[in-house]
mmCIF file as Biopython writes it, N, C-alpha, C and O atoms, coordinates in Angstrom:
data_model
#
loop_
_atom_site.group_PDB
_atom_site.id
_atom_site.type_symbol
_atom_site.label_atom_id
_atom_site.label_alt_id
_atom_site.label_comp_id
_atom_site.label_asym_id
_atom_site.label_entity_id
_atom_site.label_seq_id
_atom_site.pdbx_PDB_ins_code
_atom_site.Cartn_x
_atom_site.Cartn_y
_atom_site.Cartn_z
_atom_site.occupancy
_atom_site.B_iso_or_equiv
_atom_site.auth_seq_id
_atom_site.auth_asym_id
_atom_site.pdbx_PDB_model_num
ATOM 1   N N  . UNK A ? 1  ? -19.039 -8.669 -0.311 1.0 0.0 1  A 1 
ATOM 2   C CA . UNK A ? 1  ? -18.517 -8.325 -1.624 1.0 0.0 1  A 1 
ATOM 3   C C  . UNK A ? 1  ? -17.007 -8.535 -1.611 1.0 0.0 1  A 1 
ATOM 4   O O  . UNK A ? 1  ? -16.256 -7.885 -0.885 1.0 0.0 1  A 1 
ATOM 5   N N  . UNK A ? 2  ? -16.623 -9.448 -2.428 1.0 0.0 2  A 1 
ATOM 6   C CA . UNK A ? 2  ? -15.187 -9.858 -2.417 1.0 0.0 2  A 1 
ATOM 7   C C  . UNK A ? 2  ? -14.056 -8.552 -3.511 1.0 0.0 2  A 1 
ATOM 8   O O  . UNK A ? 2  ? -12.858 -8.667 -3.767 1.0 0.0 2  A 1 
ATOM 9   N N  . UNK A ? 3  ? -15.030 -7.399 -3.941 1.0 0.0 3  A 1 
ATOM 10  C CA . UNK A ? 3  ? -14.157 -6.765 -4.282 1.0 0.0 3  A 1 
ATOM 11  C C  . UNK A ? 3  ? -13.032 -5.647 -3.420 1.0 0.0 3  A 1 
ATOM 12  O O  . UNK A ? 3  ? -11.844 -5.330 -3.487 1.0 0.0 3  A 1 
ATOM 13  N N  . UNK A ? 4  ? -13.994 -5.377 -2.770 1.0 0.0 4  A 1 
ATOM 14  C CA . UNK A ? 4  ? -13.674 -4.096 -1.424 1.0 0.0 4  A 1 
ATOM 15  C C  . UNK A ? 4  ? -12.103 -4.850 -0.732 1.0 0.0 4  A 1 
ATOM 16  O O  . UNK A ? 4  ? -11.283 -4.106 -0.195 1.0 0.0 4  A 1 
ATOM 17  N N  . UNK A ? 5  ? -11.897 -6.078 -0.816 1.0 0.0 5  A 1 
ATOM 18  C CA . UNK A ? 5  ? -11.054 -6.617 0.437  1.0 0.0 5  A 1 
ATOM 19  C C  . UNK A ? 5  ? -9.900  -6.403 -0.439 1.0 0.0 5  A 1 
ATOM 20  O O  . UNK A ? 5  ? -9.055  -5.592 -0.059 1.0 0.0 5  A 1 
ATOM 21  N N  . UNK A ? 6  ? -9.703  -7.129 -1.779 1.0 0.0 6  A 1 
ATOM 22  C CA . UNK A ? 6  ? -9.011  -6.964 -2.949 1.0 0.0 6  A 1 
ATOM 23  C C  . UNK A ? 6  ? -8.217  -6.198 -3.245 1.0 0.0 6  A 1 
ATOM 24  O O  . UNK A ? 6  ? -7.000  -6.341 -3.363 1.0 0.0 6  A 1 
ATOM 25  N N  . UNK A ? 7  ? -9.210  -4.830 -3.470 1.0 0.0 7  A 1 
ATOM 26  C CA . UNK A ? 7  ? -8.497  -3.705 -3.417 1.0 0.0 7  A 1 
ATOM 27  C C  . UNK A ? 7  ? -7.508  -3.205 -2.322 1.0 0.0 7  A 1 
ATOM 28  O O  . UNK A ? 7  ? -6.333  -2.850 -2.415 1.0 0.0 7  A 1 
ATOM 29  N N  . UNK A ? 8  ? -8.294  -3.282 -1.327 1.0 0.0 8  A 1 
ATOM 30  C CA . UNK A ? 8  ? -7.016  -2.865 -0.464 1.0 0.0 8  A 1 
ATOM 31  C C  . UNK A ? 8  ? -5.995  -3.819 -0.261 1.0 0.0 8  A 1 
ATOM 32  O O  . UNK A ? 8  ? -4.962  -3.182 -0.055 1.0 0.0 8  A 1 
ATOM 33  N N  . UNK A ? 9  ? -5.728  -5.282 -0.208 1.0 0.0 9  A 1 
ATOM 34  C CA . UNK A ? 9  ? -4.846  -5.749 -0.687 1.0 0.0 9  A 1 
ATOM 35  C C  . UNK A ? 9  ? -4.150  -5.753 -1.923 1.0 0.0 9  A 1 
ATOM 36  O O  . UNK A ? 9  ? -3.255  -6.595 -2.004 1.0 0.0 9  A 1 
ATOM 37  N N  . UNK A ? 10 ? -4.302  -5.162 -2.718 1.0 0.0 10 A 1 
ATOM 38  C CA . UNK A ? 10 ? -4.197  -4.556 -4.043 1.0 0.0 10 A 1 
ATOM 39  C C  . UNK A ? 10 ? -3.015  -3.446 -3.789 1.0 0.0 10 A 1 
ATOM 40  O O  . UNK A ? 10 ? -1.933  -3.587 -4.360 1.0 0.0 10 A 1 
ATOM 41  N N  . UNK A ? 11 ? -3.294  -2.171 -2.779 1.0 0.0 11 A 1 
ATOM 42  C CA . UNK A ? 11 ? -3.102  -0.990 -2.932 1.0 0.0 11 A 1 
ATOM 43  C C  . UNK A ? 11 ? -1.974  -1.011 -1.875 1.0 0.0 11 A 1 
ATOM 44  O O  . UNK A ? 11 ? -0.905  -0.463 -2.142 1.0 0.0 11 A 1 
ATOM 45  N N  . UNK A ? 12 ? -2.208  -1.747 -0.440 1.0 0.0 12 A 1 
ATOM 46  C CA . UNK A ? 12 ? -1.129  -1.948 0.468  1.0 0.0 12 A 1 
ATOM 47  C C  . UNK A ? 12 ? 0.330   -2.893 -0.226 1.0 0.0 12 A 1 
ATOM 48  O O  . UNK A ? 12 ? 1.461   -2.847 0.258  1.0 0.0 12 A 1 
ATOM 49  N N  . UNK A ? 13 ? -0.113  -3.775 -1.549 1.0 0.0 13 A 1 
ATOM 50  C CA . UNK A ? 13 ? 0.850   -4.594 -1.654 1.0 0.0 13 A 1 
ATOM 51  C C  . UNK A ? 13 ? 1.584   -3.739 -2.819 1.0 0.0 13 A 1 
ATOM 52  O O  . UNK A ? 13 ? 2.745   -3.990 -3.143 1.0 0.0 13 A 1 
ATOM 53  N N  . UNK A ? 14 ? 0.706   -2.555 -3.516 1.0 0.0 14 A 1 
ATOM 54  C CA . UNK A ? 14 ? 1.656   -1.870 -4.309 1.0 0.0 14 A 1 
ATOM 55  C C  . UNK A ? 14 ? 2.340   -0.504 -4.049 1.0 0.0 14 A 1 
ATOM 56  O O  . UNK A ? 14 ? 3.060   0.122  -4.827 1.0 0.0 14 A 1 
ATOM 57  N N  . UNK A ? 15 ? 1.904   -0.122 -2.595 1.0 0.0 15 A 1 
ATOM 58  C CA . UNK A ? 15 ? 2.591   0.542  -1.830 1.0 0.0 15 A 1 
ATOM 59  C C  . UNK A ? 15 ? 3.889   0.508  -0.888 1.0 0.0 15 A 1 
ATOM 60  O O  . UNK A ? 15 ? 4.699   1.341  -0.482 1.0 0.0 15 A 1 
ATOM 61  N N  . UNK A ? 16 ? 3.608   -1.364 -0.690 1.0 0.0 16 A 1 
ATOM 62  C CA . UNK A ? 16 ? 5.113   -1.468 0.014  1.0 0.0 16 A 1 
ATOM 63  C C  . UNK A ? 16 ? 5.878   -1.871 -1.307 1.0 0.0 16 A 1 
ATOM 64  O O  . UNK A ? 16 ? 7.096   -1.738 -1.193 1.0 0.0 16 A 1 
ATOM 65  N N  . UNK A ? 17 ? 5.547   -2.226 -2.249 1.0 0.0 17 A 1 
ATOM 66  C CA . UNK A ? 17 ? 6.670   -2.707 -3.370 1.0 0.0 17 A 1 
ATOM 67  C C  . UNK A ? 17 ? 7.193   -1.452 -3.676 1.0 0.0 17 A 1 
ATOM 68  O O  . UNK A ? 17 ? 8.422   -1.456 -3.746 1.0 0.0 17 A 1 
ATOM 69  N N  . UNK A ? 18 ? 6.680   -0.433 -3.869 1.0 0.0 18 A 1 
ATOM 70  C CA . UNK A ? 18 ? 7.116   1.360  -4.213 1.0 0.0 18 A 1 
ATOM 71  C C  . UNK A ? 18 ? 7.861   1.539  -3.428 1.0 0.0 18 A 1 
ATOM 72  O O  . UNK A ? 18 ? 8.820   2.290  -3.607 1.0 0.0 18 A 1 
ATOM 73  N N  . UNK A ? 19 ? 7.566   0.687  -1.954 1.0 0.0 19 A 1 
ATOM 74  C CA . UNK A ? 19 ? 8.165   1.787  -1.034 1.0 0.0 19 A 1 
ATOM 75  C C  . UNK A ? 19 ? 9.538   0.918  -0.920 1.0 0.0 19 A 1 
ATOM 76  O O  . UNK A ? 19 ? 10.583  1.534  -0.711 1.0 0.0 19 A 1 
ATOM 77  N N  . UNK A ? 20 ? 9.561   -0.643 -1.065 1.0 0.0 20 A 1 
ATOM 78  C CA . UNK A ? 20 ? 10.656  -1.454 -1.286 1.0 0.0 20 A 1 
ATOM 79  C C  . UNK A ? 20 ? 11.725  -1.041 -2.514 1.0 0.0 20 A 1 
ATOM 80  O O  . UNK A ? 20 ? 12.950  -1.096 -2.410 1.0 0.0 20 A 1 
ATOM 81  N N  . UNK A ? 21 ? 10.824  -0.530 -3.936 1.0 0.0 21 A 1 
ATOM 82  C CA . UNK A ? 21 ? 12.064  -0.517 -4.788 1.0 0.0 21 A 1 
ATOM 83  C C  . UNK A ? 21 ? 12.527  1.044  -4.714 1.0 0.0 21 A 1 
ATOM 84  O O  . UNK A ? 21 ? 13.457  1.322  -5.471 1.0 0.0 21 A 1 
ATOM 85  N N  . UNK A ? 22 ? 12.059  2.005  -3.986 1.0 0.0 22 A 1 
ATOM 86  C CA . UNK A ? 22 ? 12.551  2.818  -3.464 1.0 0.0 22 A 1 
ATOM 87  C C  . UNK A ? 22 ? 13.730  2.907  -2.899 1.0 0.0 22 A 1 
ATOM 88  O O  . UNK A ? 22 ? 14.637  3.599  -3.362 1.0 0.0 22 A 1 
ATOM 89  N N  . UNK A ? 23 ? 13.820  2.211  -1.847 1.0 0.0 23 A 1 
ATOM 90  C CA . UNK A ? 23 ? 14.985  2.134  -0.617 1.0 0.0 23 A 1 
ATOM 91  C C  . UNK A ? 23 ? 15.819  0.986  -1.135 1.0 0.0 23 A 1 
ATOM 92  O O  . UNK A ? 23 ? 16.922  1.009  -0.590 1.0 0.0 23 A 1 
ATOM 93  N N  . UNK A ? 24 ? 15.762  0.558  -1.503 1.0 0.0 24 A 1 
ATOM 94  C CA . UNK A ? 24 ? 16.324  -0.790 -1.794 1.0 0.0 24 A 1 
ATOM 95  C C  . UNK A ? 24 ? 17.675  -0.363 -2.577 1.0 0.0 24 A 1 
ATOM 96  O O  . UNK A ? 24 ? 18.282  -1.377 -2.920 1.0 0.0 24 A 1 
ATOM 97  N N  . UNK A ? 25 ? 18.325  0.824  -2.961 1.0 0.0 25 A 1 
ATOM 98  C CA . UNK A ? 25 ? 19.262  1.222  -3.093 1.0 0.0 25 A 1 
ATOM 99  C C  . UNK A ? 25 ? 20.102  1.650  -2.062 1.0 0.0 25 A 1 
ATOM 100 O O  . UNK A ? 25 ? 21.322  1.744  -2.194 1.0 0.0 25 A 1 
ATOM 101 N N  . UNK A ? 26 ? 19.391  1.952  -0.876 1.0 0.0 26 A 1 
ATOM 102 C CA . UNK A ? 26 ? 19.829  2.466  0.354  1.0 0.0 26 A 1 
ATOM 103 C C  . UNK A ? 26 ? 20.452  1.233  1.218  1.0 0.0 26 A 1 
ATOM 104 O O  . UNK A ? 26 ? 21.362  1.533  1.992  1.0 0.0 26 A 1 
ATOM 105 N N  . UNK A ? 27 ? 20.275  0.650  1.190  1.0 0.0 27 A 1 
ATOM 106 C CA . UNK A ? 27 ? 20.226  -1.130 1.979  1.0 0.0 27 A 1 
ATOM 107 C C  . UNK A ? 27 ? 18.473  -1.639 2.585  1.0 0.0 27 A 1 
ATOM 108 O O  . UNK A ? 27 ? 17.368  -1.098 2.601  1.0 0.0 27 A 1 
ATOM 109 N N  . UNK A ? 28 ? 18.966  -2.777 2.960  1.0 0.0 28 A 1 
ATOM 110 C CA . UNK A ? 28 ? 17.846  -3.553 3.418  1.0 0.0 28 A 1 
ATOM 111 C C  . UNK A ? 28 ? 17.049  -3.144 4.332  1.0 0.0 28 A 1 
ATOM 112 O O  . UNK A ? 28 ? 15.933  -3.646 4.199  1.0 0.0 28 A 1 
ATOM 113 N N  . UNK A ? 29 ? 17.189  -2.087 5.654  1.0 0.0 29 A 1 
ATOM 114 C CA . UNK A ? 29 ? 16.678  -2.115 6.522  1.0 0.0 29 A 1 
ATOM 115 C C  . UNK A ? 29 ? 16.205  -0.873 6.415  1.0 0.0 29 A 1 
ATOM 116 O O  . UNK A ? 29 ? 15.228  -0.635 7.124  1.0 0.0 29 A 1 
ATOM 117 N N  . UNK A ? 30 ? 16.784  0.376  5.442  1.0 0.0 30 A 1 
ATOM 118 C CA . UNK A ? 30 ? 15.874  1.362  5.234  1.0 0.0 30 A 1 
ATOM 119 C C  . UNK A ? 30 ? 15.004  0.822  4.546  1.0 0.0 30 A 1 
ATOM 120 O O  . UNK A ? 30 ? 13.937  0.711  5.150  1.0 0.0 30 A 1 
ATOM 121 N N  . UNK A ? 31 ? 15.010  0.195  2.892  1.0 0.0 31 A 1 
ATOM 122 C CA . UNK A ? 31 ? 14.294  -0.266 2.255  1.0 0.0 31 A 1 
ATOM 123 C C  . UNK A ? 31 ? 13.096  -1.313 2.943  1.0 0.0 31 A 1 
ATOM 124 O O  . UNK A ? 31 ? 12.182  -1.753 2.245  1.0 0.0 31 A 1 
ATOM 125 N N  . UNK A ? 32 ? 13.207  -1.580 4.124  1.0 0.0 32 A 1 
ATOM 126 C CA . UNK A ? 32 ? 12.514  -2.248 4.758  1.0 0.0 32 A 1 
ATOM 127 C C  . UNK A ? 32 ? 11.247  -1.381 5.313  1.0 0.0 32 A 1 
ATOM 128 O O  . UNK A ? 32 ? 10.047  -1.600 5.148  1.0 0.0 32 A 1 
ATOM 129 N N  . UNK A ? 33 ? 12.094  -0.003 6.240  1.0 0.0 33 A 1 
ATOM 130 C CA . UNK A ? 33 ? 11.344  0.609  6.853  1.0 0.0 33 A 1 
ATOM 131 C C  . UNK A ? 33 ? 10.480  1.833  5.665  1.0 0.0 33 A 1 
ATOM 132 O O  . UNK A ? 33 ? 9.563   2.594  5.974  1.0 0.0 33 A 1 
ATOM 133 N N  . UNK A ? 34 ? 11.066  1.699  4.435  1.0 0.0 34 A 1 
ATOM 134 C CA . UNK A ? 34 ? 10.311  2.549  3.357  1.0 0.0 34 A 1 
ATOM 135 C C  . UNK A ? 34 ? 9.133   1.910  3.101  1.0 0.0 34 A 1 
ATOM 136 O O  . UNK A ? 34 ? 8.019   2.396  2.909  1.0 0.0 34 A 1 
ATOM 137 N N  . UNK A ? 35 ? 9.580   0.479  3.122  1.0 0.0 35 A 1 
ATOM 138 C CA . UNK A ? 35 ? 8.365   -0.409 2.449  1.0 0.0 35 A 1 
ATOM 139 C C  . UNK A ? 35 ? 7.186   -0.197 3.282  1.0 0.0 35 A 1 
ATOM 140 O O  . UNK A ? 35 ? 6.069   -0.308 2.776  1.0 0.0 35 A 1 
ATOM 141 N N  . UNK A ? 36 ? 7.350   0.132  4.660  1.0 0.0 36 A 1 
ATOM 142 C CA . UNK A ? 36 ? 6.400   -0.804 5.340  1.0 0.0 36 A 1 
ATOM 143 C C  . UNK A ? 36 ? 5.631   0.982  5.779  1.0 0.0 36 A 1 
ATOM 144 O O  . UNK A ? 36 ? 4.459   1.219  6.070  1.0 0.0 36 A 1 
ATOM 145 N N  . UNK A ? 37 ? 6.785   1.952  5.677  1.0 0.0 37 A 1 
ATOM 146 C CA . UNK A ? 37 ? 5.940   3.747  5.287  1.0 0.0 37 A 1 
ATOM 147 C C  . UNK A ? 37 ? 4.869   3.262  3.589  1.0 0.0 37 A 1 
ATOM 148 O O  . UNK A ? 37 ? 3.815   3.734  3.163  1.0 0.0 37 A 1 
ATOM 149 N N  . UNK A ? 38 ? 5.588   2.389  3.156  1.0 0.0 38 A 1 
ATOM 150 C CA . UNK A ? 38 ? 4.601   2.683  1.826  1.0 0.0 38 A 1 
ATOM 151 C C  . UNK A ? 38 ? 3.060   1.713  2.124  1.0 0.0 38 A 1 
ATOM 152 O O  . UNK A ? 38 ? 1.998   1.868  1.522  1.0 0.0 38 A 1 
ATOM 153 N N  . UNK A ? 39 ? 3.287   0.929  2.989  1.0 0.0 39 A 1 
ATOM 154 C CA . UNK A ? 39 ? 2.683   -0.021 2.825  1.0 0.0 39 A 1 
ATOM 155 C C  . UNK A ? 39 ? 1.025   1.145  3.673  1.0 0.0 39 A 1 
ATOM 156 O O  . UNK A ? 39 ? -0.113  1.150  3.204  1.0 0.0 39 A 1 
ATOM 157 N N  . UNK A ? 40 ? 1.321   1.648  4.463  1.0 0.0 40 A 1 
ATOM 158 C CA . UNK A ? 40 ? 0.389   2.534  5.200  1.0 0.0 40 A 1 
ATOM 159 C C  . UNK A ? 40 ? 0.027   3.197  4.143  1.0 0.0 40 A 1 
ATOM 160 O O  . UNK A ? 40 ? -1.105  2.997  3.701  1.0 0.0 40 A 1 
ATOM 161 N N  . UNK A ? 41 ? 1.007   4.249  3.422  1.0 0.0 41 A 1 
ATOM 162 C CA . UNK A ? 41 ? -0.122  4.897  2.131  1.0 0.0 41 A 1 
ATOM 163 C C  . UNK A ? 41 ? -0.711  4.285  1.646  1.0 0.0 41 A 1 
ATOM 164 O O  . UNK A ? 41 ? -1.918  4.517  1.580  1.0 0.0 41 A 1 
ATOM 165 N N  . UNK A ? 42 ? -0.119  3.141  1.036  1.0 0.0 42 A 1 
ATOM 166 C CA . UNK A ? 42 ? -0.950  2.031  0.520  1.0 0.0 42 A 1 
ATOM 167 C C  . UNK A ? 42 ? -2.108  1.556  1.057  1.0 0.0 42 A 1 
ATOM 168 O O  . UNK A ? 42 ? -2.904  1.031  0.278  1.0 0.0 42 A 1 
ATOM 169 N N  . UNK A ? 43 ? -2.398  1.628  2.289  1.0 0.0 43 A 1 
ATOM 170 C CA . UNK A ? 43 ? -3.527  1.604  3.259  1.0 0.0 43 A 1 
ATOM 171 C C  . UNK A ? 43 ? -4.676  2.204  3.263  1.0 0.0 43 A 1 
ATOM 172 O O  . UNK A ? 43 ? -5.829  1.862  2.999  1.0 0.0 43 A 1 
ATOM 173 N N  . UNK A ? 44 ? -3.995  3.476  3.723  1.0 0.0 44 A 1 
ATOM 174 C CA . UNK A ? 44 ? -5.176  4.548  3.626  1.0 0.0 44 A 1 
ATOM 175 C C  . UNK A ? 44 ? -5.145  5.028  2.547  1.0 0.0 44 A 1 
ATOM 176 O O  . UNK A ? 44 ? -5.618  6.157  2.675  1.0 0.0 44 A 1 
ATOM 177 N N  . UNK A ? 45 ? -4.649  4.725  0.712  1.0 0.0 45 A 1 
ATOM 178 C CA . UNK A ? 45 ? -5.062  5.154  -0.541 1.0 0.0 45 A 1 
ATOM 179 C C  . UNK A ? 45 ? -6.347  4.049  -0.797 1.0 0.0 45 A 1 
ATOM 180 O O  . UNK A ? 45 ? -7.420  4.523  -1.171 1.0 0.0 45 A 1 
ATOM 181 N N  . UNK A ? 46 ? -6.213  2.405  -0.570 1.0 0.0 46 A 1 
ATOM 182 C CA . UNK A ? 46 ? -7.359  1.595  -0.162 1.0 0.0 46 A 1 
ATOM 183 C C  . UNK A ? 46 ? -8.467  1.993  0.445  1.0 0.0 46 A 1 
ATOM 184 O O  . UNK A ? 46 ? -9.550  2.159  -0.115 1.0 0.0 46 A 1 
ATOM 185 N N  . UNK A ? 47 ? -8.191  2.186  1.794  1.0 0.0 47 A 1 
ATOM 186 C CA . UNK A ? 47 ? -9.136  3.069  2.435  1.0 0.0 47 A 1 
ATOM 187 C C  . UNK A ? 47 ? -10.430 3.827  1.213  1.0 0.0 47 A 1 
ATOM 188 O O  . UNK A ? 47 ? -11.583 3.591  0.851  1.0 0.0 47 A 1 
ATOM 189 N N  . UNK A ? 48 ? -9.480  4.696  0.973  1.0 0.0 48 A 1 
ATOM 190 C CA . UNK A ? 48 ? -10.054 5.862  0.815  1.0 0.0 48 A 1 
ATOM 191 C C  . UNK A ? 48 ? -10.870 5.437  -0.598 1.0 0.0 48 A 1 
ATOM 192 O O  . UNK A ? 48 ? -11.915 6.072  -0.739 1.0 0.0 48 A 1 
ATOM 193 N N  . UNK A ? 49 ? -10.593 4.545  -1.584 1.0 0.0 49 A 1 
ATOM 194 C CA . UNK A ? 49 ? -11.076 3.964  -2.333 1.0 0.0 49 A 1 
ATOM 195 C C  . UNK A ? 49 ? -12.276 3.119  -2.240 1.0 0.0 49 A 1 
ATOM 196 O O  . UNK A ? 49 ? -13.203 3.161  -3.048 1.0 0.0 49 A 1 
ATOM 197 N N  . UNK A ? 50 ? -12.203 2.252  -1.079 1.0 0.0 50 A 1 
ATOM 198 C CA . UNK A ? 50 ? -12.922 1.454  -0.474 1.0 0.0 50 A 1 
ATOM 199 C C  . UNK A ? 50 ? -14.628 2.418  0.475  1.0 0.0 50 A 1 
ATOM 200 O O  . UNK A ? 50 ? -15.658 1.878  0.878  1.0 0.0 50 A 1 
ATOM 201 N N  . UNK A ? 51 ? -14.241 3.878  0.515  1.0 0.0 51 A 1 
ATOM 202 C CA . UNK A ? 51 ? -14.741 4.753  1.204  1.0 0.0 51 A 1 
ATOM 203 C C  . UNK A ? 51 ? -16.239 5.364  -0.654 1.0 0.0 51 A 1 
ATOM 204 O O  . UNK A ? 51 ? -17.466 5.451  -0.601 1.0 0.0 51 A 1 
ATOM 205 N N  . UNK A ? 52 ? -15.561 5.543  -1.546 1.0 0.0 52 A 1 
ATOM 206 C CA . UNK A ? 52 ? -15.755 5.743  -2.639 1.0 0.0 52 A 1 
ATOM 207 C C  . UNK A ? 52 ? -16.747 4.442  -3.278 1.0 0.0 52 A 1 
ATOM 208 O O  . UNK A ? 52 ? -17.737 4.649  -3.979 1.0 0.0 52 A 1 
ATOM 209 N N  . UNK A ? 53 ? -16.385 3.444  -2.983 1.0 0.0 53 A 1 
ATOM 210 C CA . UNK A ? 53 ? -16.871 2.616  -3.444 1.0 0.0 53 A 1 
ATOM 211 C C  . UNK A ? 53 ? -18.299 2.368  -3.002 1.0 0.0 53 A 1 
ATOM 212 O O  . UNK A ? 53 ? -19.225 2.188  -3.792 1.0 0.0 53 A 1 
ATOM 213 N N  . UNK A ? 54 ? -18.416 2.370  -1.619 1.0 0.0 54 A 1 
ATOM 214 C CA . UNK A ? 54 ? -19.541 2.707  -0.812 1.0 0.0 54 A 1 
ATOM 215 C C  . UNK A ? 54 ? -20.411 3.396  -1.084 1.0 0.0 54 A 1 
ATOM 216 O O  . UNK A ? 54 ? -21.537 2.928  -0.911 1.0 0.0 54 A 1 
ATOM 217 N N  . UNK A ? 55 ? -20.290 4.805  -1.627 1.0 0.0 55 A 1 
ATOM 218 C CA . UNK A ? 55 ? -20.839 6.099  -1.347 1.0 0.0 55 A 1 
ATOM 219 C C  . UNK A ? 55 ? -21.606 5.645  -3.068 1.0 0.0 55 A 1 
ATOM 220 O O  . UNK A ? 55 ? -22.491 6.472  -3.287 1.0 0.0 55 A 1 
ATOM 221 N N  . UNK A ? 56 ? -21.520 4.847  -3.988 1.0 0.0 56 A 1 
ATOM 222 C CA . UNK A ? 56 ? -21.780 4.472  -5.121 1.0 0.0 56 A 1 
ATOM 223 C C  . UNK A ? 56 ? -23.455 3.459  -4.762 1.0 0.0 56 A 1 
ATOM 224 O O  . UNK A ? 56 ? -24.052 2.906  -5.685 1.0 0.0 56 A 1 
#
């Protein structure tokens, strides 16, 4: 099922952009290391979606 993969590329890529335009006032290399903290929520919010989707 090509939706499940989607999503979590979906959710990791709008987690590091949050976590990019976050920091990105701070400079580059926090905004870097925010992105890539967001990119994990972004992960396991996929996850956990992807977990949901299943149970359907």
């Amino acid at each position: 099922m090509v939706i499940k993969p989607l999503v979590l590329m979906i959710t990791v890529m709008l987690g590091a952009w949050f976590g990019w335009m976050v920091g990105r006032p701070l400079g580059i290399m926090i905004a870097y290391f925010i992105a890539v903290a967001g990119a994990s929520v972004g992960l396991s919010i996929g996850r956990l979606i992807q977990h949901q989707m299943d149970d359907d």
